[in-house]
C-alpha positions as protocol buffer text, in pm:
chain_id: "A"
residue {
  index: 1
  type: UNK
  ca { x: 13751 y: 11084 z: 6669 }
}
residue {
  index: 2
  type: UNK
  ca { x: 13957 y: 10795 z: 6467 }
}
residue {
  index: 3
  type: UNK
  ca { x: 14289 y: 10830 z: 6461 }
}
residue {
  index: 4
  type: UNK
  ca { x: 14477 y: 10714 z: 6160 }
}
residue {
  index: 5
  type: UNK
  ca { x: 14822 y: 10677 z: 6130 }
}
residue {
  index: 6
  type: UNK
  ca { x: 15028 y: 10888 z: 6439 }
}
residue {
  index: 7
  type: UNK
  ca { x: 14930 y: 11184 z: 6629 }
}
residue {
  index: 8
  type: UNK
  ca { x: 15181 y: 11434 z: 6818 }
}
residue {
  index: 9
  type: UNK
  ca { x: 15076 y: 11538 z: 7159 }
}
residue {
  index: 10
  type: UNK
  ca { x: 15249 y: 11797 z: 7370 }
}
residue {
  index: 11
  type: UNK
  ca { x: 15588 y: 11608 z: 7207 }
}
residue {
  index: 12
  type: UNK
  ca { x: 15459 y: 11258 z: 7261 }
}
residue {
  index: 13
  type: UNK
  ca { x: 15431 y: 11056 z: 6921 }
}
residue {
  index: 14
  type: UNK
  ca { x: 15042 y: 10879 z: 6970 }
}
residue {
  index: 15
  type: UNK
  ca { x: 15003 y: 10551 z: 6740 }
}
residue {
  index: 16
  type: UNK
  ca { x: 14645 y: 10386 z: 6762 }
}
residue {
  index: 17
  type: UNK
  ca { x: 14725 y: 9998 z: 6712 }
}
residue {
  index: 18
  type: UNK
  ca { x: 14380 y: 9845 z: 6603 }
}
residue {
  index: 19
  type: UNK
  ca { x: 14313 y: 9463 z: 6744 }
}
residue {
  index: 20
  type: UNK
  ca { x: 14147 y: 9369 z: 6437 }
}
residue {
  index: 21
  type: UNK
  ca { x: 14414 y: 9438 z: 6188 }
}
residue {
  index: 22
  type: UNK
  ca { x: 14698 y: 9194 z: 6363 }
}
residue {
  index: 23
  type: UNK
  ca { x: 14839 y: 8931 z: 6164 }
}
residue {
  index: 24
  type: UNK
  ca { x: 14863 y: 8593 z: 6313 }
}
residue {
  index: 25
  type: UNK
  ca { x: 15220 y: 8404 z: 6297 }
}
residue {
  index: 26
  type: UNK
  ca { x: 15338 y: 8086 z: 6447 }
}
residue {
  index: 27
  type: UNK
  ca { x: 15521 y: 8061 z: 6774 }
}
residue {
  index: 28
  type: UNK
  ca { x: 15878 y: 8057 z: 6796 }
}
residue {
  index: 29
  type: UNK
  ca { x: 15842 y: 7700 z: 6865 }
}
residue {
  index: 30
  type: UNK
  ca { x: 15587 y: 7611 z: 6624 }
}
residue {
  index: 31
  type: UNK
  ca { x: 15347 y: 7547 z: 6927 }
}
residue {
  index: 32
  type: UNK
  ca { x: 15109 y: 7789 z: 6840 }
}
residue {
  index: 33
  type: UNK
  ca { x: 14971 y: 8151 z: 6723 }
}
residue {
  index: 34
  type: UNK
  ca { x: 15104 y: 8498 z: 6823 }
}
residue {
  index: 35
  type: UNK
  ca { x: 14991 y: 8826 z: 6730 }
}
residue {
  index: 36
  type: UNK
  ca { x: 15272 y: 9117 z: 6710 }
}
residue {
  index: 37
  type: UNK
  ca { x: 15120 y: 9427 z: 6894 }
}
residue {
  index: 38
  type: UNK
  ca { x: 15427 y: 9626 z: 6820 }
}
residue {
  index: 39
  type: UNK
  ca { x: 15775 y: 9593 z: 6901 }
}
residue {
  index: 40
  type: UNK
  ca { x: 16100 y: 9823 z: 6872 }
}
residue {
  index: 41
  type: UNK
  ca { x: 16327 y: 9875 z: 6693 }
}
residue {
  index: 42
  type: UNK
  ca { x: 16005 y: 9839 z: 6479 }
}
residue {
  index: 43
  type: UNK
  ca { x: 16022 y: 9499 z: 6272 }
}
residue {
  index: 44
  type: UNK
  ca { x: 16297 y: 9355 z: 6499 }
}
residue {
  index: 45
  type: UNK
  ca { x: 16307 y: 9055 z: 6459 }
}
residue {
  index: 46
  type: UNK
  ca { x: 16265 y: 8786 z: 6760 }
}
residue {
  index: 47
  type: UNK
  ca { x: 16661 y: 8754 z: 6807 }
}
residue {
  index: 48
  type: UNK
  ca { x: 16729 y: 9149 z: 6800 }
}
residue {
  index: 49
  type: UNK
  ca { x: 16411 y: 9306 z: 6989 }
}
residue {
  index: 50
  type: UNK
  ca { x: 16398 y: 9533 z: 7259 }
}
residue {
  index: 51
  type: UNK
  ca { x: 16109 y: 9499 z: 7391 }
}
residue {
  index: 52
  type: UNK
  ca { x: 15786 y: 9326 z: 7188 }
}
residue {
  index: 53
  type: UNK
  ca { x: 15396 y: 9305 z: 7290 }
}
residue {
  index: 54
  type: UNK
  ca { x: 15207 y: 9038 z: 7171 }
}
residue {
  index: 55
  type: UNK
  ca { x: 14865 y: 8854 z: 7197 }
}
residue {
  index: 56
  type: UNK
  ca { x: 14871 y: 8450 z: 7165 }
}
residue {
  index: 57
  type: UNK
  ca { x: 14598 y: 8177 z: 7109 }
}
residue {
  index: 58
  type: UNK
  ca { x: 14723 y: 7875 z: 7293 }
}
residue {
  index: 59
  type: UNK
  ca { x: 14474 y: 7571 z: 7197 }
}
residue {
  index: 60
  type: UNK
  ca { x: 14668 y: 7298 z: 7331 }
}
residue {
  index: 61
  type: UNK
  ca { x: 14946 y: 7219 z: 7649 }
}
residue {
  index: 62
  type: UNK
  ca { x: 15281 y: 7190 z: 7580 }
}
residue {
  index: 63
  type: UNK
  ca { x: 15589 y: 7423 z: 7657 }
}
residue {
  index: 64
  type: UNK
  ca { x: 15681 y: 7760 z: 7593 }
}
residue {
  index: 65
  type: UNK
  ca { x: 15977 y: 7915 z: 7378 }
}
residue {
  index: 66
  type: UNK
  ca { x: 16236 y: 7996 z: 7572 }
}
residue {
  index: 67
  type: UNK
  ca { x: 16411 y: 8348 z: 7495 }
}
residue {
  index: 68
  type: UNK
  ca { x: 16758 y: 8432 z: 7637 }
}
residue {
  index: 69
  type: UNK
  ca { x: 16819 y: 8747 z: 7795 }
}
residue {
  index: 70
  type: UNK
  ca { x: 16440 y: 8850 z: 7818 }
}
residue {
  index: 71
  type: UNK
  ca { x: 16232 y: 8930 z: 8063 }
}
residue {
  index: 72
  type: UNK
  ca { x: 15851 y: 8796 z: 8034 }
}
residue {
  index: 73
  type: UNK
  ca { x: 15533 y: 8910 z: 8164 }
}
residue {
  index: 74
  type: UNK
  ca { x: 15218 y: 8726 z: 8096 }
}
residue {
  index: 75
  type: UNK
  ca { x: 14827 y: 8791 z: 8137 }
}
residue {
  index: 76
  type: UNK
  ca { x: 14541 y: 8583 z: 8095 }
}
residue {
  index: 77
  type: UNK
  ca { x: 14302 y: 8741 z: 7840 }
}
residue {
  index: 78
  type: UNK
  ca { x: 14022 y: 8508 z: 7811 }
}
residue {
  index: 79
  type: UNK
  ca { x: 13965 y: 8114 z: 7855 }
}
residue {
  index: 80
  type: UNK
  ca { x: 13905 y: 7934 z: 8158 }
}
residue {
  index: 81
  type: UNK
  ca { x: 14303 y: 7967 z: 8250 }
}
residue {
  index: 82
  type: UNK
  ca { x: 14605 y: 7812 z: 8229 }
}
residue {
  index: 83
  type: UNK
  ca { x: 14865 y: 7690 z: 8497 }
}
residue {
  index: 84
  type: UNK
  ca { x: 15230 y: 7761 z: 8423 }
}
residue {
  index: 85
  type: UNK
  ca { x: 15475 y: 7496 z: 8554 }
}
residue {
  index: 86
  type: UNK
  ca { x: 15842 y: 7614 z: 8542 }
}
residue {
  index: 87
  type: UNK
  ca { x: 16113 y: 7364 z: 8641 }
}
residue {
  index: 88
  type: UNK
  ca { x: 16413 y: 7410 z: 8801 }
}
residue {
  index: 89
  type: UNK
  ca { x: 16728 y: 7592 z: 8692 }
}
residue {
  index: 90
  type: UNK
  ca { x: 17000 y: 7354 z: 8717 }
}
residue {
  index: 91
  type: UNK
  ca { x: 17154 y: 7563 z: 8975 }
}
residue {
  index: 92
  type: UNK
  ca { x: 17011 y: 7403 z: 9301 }
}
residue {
  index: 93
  type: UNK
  ca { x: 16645 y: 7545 z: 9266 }
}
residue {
  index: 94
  type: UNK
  ca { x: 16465 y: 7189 z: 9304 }
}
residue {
  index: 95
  type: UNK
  ca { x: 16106 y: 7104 z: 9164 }
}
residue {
  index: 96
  type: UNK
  ca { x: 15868 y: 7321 z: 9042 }
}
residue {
  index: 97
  type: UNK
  ca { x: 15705 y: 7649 z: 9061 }
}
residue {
  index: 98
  type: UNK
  ca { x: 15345 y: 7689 z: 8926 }
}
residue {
  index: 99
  type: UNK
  ca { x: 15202 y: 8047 z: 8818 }
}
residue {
  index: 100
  type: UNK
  ca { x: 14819 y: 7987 z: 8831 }
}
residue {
  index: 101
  type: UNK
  ca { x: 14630 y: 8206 z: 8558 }
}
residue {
  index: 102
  type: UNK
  ca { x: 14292 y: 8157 z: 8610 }
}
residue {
  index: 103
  type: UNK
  ca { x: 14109 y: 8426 z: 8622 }
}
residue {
  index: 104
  type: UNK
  ca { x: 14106 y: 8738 z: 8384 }
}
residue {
  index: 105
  type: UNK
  ca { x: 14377 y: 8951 z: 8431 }
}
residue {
  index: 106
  type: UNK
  ca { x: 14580 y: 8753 z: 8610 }
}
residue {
  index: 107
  type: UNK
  ca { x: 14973 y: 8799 z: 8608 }
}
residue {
  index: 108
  type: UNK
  ca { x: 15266 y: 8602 z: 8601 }
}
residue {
  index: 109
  type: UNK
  ca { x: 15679 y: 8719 z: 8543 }
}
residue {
  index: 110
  type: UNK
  ca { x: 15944 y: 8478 z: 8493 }
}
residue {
  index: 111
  type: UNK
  ca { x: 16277 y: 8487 z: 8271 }
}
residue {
  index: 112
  type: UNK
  ca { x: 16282 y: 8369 z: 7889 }
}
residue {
  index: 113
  type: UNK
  ca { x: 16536 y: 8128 z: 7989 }
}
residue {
  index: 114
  type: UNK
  ca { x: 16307 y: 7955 z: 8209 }
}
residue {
  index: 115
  type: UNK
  ca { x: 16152 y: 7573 z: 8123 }
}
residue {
  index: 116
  type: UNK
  ca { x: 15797 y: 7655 z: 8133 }
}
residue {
  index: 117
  type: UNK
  ca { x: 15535 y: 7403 z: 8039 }
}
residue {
  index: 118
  type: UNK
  ca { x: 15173 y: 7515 z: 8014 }
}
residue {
  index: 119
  type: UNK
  ca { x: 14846 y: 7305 z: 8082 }
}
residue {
  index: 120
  type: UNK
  ca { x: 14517 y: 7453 z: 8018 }
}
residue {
  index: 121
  type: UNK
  ca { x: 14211 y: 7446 z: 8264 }
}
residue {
  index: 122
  type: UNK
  ca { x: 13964 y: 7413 z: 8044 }
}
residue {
  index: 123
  type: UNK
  ca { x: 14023 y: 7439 z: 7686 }
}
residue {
  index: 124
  type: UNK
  ca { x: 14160 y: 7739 z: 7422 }
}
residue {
  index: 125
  type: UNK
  ca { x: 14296 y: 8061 z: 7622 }
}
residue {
  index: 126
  type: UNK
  ca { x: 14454 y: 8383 z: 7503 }
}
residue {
  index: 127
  type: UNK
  ca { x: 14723 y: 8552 z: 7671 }
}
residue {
  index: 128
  type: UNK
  ca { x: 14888 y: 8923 z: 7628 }
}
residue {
  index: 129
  type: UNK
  ca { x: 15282 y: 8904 z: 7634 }
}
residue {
  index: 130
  type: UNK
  ca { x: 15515 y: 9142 z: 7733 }
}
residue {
  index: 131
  type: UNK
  ca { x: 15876 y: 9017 z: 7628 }
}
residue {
  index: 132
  type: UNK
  ca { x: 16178 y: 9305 z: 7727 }
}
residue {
  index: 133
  type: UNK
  ca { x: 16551 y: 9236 z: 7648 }
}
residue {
  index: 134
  type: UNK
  ca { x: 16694 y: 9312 z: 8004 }
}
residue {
  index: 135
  type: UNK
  ca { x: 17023 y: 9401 z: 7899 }
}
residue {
  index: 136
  type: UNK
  ca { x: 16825 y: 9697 z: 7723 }
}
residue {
  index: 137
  type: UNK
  ca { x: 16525 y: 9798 z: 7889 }
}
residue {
  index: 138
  type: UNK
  ca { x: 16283 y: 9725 z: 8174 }
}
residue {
  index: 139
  type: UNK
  ca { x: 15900 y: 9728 z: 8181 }
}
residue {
  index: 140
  type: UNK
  ca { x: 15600 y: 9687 z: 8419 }
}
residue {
  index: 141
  type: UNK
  ca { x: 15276 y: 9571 z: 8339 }
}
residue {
  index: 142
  type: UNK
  ca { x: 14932 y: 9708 z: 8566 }
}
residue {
  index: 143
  type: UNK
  ca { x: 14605 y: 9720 z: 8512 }
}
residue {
  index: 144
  type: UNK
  ca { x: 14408 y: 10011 z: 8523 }
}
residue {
  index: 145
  type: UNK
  ca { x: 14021 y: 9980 z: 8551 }
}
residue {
  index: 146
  type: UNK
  ca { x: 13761 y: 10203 z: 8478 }
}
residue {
  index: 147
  type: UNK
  ca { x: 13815 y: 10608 z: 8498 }
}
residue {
  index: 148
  type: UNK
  ca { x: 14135 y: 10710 z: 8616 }
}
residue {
  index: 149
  type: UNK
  ca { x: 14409 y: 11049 z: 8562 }
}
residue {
  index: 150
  type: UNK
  ca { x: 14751 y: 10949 z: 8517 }
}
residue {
  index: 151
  type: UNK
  ca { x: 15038 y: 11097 z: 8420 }
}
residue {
  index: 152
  type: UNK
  ca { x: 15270 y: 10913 z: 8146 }
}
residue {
  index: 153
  type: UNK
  ca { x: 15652 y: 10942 z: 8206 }
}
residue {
  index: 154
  type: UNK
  ca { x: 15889 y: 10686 z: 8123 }
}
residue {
  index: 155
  type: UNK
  ca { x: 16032 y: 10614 z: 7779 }
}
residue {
  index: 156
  type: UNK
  ca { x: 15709 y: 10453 z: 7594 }
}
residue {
  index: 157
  type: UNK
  ca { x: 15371 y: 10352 z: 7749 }
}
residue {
  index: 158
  type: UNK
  ca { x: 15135 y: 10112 z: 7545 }
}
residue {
  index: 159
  type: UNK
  ca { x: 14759 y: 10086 z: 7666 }
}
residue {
  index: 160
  type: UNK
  ca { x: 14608 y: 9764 z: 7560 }
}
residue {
  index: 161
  type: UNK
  ca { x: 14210 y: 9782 z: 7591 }
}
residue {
  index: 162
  type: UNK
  ca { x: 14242 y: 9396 z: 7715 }
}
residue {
  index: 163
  type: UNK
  ca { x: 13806 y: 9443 z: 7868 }
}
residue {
  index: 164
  type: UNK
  ca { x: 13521 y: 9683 z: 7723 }
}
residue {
  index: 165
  type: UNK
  ca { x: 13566 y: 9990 z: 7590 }
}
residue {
  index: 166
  type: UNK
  ca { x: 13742 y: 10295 z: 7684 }
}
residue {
  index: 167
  type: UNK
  ca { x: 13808 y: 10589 z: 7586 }
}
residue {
  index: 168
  type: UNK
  ca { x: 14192 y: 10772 z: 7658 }
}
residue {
  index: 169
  type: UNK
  ca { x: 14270 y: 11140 z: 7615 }
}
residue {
  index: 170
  type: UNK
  ca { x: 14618 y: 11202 z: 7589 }
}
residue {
  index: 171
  type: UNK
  ca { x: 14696 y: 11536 z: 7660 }
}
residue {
  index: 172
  type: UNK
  ca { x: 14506 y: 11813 z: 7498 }
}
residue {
  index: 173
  type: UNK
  ca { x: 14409 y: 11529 z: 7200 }
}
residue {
  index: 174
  type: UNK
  ca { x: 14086 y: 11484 z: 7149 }
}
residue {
  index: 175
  type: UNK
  ca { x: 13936 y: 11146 z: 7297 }
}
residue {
  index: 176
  type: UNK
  ca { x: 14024 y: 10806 z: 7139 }
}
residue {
  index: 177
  type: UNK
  ca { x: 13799 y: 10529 z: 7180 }
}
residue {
  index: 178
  type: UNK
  ca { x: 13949 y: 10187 z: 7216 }
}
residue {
  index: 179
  type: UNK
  ca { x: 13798 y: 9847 z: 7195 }
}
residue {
  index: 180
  type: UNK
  ca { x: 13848 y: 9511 z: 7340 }
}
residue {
  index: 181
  type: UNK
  ca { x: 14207 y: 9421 z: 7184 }
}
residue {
  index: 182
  type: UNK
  ca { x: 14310 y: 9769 z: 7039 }
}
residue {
  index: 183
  type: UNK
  ca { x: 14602 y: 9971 z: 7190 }
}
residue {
  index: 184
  type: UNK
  ca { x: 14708 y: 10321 z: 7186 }
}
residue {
  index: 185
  type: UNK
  ca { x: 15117 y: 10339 z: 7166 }
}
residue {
  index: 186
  type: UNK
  ca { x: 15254 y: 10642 z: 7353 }
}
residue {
  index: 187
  type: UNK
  ca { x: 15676 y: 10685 z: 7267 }
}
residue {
  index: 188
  type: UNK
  ca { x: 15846 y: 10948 z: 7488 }
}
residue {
  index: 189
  type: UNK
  ca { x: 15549 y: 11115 z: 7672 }
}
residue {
  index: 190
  type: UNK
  ca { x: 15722 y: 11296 z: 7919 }
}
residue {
  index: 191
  type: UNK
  ca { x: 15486 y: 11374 z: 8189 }
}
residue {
  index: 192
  type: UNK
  ca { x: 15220 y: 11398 z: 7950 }
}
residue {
  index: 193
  type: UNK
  ca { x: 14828 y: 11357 z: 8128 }
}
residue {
  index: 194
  type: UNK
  ca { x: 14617 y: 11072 z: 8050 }
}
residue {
  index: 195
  type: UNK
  ca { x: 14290 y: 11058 z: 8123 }
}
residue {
  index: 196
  type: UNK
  ca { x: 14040 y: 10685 z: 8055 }
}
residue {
  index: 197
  type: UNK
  ca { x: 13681 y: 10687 z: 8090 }
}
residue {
  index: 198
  type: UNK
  ca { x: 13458 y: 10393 z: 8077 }
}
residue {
  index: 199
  type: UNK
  ca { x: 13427 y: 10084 z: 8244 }
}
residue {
  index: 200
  type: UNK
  ca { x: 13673 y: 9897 z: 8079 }
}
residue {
  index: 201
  type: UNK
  ca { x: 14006 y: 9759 z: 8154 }
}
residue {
  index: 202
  type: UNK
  ca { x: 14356 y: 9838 z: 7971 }
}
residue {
  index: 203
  type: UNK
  ca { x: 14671 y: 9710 z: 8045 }
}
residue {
  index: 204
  type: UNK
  ca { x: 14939 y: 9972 z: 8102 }
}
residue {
  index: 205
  type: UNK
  ca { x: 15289 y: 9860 z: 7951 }
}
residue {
  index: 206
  type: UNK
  ca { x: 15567 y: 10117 z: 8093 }
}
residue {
  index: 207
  type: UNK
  ca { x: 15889 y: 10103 z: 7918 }
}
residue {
  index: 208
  type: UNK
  ca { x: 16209 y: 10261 z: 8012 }
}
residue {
  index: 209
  type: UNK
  ca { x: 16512 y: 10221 z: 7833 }
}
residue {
  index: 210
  type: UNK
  ca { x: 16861 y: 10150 z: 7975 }
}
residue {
  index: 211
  type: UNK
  ca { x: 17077 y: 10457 z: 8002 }
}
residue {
  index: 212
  type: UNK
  ca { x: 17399 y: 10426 z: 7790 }
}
């Protein structure tokens, strides 16, 4: 089935996000390419986002934008790896920390308002970014690998085929097959079943928003 457009599932408003049909910007800092995934409020821009998903090509070492108030989670995507050096914060934390992404898949968290440099194993890598305003929201990043029943319950859940294909049935939906770099966007499920087949591997973004 090919989804175009949104779908409505038991309540839940289901956007399929294709990988292909991205558009490539430059960093913050000029340092490089991103790709918006999605964001909200939708077309925020990167001073009055809530949360925003993103994939970057980094081609070369140097440091990282730094983003007040947010929260960052990053994931190696592809590349032989890159090692994140974050230096201290001026309030008696001395030298520096190093988040070592080099393998597929592999995780690090740290605050926008952190110094981070980054220096590449072995040439180009791409990353998937997860940038939340904390003030706002919160969200949590896990991988889910081949076939597996969840249920979806916080605020909105993005699944981000980041290995393979898969294929997700939300609901009573009929199945929708994702590809390396697509992602199905899932606002307000509400304990809404999710079943992925295939030997894949997605990257499940759960977002809950701050209660006012």
């Amino acid at each position: 089935m090919a989804l175009h457009g949104t779908l409505v599932v038991s309540g839940a408003t289901v956007t399929l996000i294709r990988g292909a049909e991205l558009v490539a910007a430059p960093w913050k800092n000029g340092g490089g390419v991103t790709r918006e995934v999605a964001a909200f409020p939708e077309g925020a821009g990167l001073d009055a986002f809530v949360w925003r998903v993103s994939v970057a090509d980094v081609a070369q070492a140097g440091p990282f934008s730094r983003f007040a108030g947010i929260d960052r989670t990053l994931v190696l995507l592809s590349g032989a790896g890159m090692l994140l050096d974050e230096a201290g914060d001026g309030r008696g934390a001395h030298g520096v920390k190093t988040y070592a992404l080099t393998q597929a898949l592999d995780m690090a968290h740290f605050t926008g308002e952190a110094r981070i440099d980054a220096r590449l194993v072995d040439g180009a890598t791409r990353d998937f970014n997860l940038m939340v305003r904390r003030d706002a929201a919160q969200g949590e990043v896990e991988v889910w690998r081949g076939a597996t029943q969840r249920t979806l319950s916080t605020d909105a859940v993005l699944l981000y085929c980041a290995q393979g294909l898969v294929s997700v049935t939300p609901g009573d939906a009929q199945p929708l097959p994702l590809e390396t770099g697509d992602t199905l966007r899932i606002d307000t499920p509400h304990a809404l079943s999710c079943a992925v087949k295939g030997e894949g591997a997605l990257l499940a973004i759960n977002i809950r928003y701050a209660k006012r």
